[in-house]
CHARMM-style PDB file with segment names, atoms N, HN, CA, C and O in Angstrom:
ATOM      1  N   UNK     1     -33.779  70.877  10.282  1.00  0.00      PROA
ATOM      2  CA  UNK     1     -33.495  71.301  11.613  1.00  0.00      PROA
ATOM      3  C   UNK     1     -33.835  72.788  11.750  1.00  0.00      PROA
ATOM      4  O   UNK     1     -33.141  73.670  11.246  1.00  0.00      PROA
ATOM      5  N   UNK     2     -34.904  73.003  12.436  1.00  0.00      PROA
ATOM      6  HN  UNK     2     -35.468  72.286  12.845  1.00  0.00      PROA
ATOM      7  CA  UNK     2     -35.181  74.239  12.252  1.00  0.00      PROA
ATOM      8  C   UNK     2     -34.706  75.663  13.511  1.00  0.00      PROA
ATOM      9  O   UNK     2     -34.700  76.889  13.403  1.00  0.00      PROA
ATOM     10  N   UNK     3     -34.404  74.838  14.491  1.00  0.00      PROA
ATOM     11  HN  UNK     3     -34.408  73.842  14.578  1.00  0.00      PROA
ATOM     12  CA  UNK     3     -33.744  75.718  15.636  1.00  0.00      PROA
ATOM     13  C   UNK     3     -31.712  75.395  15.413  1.00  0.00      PROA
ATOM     14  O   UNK     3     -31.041  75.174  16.421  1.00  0.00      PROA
ATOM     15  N   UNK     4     -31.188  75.423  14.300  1.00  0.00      PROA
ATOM     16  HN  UNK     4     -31.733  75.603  13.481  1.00  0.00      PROA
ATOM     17  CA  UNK     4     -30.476  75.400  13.731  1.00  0.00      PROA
ATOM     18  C   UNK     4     -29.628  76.686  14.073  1.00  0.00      PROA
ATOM     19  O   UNK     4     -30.468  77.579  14.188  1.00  0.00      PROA
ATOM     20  N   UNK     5     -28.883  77.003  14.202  1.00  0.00      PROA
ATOM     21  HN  UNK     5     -28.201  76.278  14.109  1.00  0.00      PROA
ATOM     22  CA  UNK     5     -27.687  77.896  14.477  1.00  0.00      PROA
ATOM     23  C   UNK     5     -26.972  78.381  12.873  1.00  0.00      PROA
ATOM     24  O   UNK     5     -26.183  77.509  12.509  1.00  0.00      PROA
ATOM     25  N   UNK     6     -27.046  79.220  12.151  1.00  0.00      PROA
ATOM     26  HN  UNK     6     -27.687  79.929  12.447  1.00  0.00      PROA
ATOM     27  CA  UNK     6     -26.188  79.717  11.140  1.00  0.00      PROA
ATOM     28  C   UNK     6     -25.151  79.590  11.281  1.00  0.00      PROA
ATOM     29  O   UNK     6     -24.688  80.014  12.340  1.00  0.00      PROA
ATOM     30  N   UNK     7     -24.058  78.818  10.105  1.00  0.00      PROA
ATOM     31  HN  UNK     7     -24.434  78.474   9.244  1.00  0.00      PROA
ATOM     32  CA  UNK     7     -22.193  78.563  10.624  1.00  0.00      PROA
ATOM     33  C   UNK     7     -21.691  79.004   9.616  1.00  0.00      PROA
ATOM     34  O   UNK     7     -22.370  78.979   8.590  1.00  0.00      PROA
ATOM     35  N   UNK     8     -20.520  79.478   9.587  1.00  0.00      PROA
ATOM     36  HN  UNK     8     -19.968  79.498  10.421  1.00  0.00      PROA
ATOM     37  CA  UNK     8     -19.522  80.070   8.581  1.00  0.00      PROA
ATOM     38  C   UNK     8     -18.743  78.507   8.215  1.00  0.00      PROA
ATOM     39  O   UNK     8     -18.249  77.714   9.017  1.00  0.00      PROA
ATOM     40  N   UNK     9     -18.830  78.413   6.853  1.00  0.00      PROA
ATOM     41  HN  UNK     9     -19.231  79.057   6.201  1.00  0.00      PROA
ATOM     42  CA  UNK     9     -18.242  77.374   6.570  1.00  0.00      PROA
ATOM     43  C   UNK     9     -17.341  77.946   5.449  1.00  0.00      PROA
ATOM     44  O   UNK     9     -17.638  78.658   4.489  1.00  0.00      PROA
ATOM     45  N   UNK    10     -15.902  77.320   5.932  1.00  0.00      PROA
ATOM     46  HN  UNK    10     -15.661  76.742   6.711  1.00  0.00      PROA
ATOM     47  CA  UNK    10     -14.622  77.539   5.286  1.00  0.00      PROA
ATOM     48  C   UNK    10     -14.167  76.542   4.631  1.00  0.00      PROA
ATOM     49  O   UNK    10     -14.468  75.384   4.922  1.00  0.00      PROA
ATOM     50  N   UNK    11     -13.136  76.961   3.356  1.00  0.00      PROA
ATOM     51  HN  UNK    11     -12.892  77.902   3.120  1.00  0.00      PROA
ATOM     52  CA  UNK    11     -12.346  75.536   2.555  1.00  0.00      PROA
ATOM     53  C   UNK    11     -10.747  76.112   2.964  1.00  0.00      PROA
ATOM     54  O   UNK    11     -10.330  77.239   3.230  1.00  0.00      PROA
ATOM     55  N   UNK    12     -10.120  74.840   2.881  1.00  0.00      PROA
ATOM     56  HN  UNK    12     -10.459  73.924   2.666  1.00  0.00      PROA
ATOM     57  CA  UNK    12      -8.637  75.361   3.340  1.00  0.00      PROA
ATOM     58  C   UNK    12      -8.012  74.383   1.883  1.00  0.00      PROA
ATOM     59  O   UNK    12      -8.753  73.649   1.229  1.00  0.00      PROA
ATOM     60  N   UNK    13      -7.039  74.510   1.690  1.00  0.00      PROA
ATOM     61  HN  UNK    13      -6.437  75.106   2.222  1.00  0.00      PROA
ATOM     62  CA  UNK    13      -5.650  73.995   0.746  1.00  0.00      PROA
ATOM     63  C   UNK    13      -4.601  74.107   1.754  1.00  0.00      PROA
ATOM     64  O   UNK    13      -4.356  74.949   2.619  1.00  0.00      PROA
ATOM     65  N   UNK    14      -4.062  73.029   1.397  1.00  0.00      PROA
ATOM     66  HN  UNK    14      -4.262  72.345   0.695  1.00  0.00      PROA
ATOM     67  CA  UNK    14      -2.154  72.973   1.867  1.00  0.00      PROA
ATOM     68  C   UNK    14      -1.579  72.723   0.848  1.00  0.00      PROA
ATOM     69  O   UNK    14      -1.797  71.893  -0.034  1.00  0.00      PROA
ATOM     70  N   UNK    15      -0.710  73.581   1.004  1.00  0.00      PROA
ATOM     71  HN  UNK    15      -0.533  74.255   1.720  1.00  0.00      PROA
ATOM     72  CA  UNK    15       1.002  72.937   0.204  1.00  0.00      PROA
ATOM     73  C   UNK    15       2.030  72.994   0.690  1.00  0.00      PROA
ATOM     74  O   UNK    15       2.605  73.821   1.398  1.00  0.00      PROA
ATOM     75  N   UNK    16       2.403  71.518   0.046  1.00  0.00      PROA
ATOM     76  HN  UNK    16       1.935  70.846  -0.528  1.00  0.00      PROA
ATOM     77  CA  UNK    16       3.703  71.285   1.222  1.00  0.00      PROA
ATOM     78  C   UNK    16       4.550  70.999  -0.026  1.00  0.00      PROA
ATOM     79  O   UNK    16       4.164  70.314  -0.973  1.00  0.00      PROA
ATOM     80  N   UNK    17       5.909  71.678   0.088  1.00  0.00      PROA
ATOM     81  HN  UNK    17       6.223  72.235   0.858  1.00  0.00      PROA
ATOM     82  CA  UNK    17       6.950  72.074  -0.888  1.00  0.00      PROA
ATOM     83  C   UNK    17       8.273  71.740  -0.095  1.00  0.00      PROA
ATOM     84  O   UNK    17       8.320  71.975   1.112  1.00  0.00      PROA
ATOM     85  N   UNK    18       9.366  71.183  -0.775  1.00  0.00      PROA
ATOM     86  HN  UNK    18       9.328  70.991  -1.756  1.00  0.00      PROA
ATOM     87  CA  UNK    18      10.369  71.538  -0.642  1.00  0.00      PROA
ATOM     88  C   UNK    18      11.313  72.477  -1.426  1.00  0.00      PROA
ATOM     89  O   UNK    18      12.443  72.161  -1.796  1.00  0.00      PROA
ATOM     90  N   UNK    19      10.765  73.571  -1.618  1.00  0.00      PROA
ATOM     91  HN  UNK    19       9.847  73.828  -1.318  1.00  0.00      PROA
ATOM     92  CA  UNK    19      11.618  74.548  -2.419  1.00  0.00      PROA
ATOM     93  C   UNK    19      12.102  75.547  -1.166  1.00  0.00      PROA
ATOM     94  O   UNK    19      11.803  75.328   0.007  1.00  0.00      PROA
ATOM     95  N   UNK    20      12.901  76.679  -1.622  1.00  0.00      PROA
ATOM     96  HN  UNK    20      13.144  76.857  -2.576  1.00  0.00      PROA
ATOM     97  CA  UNK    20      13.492  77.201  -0.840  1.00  0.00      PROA
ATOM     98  C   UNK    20      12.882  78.704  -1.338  1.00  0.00      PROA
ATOM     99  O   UNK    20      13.514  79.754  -1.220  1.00  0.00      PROA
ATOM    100  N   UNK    21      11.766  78.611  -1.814  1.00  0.00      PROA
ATOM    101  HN  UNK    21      11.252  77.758  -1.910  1.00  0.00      PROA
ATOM    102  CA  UNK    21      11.232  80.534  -2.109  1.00  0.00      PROA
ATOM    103  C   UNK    21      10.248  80.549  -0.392  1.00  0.00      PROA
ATOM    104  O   UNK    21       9.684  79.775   0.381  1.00  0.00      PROA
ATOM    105  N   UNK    22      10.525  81.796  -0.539  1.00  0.00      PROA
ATOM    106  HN  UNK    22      10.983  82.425  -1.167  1.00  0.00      PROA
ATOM    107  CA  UNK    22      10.164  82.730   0.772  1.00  0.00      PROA
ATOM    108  C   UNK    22       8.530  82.491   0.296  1.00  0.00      PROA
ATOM    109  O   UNK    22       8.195  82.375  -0.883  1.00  0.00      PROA
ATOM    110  N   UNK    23       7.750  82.451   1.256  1.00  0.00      PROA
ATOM    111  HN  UNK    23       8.022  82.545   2.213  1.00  0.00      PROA
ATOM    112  CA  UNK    23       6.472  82.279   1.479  1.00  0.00      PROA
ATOM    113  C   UNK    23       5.681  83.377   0.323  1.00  0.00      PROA
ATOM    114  O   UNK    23       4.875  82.808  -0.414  1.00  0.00      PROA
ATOM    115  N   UNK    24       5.854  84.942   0.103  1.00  0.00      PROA
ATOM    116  HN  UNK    24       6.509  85.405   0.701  1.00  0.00      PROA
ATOM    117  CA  UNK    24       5.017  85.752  -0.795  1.00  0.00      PROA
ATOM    118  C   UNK    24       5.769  85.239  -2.383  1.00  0.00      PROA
ATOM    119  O   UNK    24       5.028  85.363  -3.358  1.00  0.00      PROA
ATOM    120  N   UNK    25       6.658  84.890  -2.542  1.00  0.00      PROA
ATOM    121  HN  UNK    25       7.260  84.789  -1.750  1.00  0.00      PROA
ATOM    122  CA  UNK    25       7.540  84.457  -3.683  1.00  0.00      PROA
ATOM    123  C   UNK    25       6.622  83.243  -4.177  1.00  0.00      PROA
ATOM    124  O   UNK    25       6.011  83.279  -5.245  1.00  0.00      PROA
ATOM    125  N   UNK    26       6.592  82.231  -3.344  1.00  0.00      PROA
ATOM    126  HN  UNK    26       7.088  82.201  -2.476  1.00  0.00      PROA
ATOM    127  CA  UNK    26       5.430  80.869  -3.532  1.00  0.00      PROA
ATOM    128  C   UNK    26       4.239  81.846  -3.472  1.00  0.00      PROA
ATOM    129  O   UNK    26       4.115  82.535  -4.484  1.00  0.00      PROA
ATOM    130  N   UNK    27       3.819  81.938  -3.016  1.00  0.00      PROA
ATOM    131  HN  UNK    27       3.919  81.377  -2.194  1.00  0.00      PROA
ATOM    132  CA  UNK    27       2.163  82.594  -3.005  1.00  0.00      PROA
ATOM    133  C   UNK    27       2.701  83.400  -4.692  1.00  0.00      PROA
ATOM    134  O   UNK    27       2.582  82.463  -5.481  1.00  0.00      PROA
ATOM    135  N   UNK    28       3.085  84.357  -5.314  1.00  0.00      PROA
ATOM    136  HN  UNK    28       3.182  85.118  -4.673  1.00  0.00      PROA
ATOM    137  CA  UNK    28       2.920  84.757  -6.101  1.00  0.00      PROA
ATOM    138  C   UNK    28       3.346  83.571  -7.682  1.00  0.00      PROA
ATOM    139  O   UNK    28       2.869  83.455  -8.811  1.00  0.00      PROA
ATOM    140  N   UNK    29       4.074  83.136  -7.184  1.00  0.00      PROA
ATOM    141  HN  UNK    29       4.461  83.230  -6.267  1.00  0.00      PROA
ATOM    142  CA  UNK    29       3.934  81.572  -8.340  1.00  0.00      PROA
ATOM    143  C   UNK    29       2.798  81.489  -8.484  1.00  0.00      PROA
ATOM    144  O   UNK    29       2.083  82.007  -9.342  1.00  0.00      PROA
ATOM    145  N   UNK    30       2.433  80.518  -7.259  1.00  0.00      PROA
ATOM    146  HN  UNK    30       3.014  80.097  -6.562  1.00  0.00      PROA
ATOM    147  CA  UNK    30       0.980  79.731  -7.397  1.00  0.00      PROA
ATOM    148  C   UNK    30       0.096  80.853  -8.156  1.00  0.00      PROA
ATOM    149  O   UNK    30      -0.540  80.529  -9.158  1.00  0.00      PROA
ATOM    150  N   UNK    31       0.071  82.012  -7.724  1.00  0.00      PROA
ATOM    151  HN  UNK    31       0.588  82.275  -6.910  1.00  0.00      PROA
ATOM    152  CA  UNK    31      -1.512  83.043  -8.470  1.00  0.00      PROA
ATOM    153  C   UNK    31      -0.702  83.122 -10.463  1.00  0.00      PROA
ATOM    154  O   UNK    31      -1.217  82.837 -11.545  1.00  0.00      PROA
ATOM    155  N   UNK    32       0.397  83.528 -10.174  1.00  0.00      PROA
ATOM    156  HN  UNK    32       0.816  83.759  -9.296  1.00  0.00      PROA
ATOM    157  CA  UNK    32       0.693  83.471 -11.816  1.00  0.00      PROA
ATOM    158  C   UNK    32       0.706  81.969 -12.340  1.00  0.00      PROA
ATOM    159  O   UNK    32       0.283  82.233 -13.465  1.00  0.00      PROA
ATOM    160  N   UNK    33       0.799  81.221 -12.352  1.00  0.00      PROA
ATOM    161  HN  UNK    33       1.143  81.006 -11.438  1.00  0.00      PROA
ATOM    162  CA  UNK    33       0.293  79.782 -12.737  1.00  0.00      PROA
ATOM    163  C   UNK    33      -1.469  79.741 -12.742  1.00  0.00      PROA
ATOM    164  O   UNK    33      -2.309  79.414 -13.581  1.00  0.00      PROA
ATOM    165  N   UNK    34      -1.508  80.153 -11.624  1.00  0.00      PROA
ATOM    166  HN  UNK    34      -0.826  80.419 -10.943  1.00  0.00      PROA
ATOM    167  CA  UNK    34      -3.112  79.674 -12.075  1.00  0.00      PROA
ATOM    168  C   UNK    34      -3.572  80.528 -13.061  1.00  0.00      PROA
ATOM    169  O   UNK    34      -4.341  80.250 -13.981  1.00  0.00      PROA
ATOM    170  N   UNK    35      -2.847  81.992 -12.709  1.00  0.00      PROA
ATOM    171  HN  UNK    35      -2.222  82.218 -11.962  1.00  0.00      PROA
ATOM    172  CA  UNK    35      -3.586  83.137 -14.062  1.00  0.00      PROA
ATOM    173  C   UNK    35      -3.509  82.251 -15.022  1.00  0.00      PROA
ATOM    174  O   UNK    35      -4.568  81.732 -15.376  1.00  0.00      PROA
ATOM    175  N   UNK    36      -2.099  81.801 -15.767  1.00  0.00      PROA
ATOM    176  HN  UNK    36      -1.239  82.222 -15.479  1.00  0.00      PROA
ATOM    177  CA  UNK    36      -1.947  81.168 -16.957  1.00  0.00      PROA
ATOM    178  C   UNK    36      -3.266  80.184 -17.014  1.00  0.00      PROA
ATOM    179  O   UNK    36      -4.191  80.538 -17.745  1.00  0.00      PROA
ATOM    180  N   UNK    37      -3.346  79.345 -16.500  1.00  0.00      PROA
ATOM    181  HN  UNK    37      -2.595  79.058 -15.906  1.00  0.00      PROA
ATOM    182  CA  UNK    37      -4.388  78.178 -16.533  1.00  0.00      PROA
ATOM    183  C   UNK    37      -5.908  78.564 -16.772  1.00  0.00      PROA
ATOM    184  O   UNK    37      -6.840  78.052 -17.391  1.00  0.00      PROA
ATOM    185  N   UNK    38      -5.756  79.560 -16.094  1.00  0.00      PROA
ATOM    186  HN  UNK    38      -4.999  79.977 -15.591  1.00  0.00      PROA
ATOM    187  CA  UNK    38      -7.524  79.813 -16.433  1.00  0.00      PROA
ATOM    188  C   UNK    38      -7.747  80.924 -17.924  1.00  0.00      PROA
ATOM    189  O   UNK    38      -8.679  81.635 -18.301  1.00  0.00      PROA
ATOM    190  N   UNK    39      -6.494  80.643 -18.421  1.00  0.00      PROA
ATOM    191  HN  UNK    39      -5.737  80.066 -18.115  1.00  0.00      PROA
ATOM    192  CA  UNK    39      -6.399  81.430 -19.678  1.00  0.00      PROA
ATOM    193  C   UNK    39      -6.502  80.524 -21.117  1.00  0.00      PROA
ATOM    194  O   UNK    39      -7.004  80.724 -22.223  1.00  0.00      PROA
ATOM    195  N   UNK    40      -5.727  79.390 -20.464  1.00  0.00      PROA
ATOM    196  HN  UNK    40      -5.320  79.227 -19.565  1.00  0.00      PROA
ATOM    197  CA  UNK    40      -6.004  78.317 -21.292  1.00  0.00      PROA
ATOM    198  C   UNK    40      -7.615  77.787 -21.501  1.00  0.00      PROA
ATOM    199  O   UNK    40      -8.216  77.466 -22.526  1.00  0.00      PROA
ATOM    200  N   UNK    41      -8.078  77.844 -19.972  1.00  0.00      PROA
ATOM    201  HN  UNK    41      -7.590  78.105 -19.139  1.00  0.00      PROA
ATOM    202  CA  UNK    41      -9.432  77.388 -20.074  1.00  0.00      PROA
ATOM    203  C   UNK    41     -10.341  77.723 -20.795  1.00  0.00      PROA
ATOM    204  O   UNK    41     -11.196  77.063 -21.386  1.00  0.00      PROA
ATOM    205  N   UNK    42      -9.975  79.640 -20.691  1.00  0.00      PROA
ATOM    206  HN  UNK    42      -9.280  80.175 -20.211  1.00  0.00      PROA
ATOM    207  CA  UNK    42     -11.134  80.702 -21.070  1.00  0.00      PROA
ATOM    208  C   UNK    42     -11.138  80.265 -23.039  1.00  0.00      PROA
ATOM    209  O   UNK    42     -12.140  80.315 -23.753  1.00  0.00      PROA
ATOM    210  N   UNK    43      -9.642  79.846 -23.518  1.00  0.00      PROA
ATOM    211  HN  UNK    43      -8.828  79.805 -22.938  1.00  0.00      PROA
ATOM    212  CA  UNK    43      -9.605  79.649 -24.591  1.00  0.00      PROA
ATOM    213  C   UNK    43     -10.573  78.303 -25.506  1.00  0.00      PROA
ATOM    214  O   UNK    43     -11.376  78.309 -26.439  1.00  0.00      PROA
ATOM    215  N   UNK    44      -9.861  77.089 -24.491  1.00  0.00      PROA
ATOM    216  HN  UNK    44      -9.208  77.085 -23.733  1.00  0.00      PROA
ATOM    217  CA  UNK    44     -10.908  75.925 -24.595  1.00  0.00      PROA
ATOM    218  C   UNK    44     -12.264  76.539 -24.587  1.00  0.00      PROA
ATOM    219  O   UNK    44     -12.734  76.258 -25.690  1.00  0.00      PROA
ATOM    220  N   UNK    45     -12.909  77.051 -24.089  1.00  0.00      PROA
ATOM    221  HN  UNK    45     -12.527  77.278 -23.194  1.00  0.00      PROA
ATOM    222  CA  UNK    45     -14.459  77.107 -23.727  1.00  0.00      PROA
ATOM    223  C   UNK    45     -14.806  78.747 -24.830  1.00  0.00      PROA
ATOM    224  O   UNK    45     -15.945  79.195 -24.702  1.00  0.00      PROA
ATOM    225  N   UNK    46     -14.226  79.214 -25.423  1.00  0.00      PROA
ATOM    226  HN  UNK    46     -13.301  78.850 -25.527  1.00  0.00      PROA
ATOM    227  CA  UNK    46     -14.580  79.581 -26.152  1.00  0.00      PROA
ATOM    228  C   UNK    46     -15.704  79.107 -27.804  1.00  0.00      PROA
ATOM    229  OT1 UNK    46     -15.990  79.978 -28.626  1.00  0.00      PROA
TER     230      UNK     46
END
């Protein structure tokens, strides 16, 4: 398609929780969990 229009294409995630941490409290879980995880990885793939 060559008269094509350029688009910003986005990815989204949800999480849906029933815990009771305040929204930056969850957001900072989730990033320290994943740190851990991609630490494990970096180890595997060594």
């Amino acid at each position: 398609m060559e008269n094509e229009v350029p688009t910003k294409r986005y990815e989204y995630a949800v999480r849906v929780t029933s815990t009771r941490y305040e929204i930056l409290a969850l957001a900072q879980r989730s990033r320290d969990r994943a740190d851990a995880e991609n630490t494990f990885d970096e180890l595997k793939h060594q």
